[in-house]
N, C-alpha and C positions, 0 to 999 in steps of 0.2 A: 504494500500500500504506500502511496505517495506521501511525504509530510504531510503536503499543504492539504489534504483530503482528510489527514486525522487533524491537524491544528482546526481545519472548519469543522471537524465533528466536537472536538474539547471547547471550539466557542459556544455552536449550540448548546450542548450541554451543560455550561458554565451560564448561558444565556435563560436556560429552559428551570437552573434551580435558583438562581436571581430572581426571575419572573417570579415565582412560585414563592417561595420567599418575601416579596413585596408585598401579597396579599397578607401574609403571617406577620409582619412588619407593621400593621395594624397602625397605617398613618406614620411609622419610621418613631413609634413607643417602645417598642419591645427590641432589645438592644441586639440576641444574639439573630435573628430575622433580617433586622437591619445591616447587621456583618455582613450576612450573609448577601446582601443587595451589593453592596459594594464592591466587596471581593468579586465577587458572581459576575456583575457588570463590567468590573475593572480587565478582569481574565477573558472575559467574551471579544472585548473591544482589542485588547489587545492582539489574539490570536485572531481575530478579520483581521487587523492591518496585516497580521504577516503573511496570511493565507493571498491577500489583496498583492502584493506583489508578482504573485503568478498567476492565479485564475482571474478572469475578468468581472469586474465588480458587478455586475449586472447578474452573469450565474453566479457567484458567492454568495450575493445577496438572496436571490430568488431562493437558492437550497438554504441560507439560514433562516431565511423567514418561514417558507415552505415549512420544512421539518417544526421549525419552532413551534409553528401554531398546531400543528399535529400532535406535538411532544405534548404541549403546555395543553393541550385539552385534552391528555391524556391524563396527566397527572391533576388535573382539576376533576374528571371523573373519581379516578380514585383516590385521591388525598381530600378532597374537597366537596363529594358528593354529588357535583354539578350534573345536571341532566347533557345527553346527548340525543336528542333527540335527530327523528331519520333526515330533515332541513338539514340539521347541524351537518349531521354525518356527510351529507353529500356534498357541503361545502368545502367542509375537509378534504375528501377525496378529490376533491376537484381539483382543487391548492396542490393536492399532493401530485395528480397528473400531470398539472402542470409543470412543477419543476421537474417532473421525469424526463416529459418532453423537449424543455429547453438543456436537461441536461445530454440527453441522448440524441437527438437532433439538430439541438441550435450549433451555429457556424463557430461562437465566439463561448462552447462551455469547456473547453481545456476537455 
């Protein structure tokens, strides 16, 4: 596997318990929540820029965001109880085809 393909998988993931986090962070009162926003956000932003030097912002972007909102309404189902209802689900999927296909088709996804 390529670096810059796990650096954008450690941002996601750094990005997806950040997000997740933020909600637990109850307004940024609850101090170890809040670390965790920080840290979370600080290690996301970081590993895009470096991933950003090789893959083109445009696919790095679509796959962090893509996965993200897959991830984080994943973990809002199960940590958070949130409904998924079949709307949801298909919007997800959609998001999600989508960066398949810019990743697998488009001209400029490395």
């Amino acid at each position: 596997m390529n670096k810059d393909w796990l650096f954008l998988g450690i941002a996601i993931v750094s990005e997806v318990i950040a997000t997740s986090a933020l909600k637990a962070s109850n307004g940024f009162t609850a101090w170890l929540p809040t670390t965790l926003v920080i840290i979370g956000y600080g290690l996301a932003f970081f590993f895009l820029s470096l991933v950003l030097r090789t893959i083109p912002v445009g696919a790095a972007y679509a796959i962090w965001s893509g996965v993200g909102v897959a991830l984080i309404s994943l973990v809002g189902w199960l940590i958070y109880g949130q409904k998924l209802d079949p709307p949801s689900l298909i919007g997800i999927s959609l998001i999600v085809l989508g960066v398949a296909i810019l990743k697998l088709f488009g001209r400029n996804a490395t």
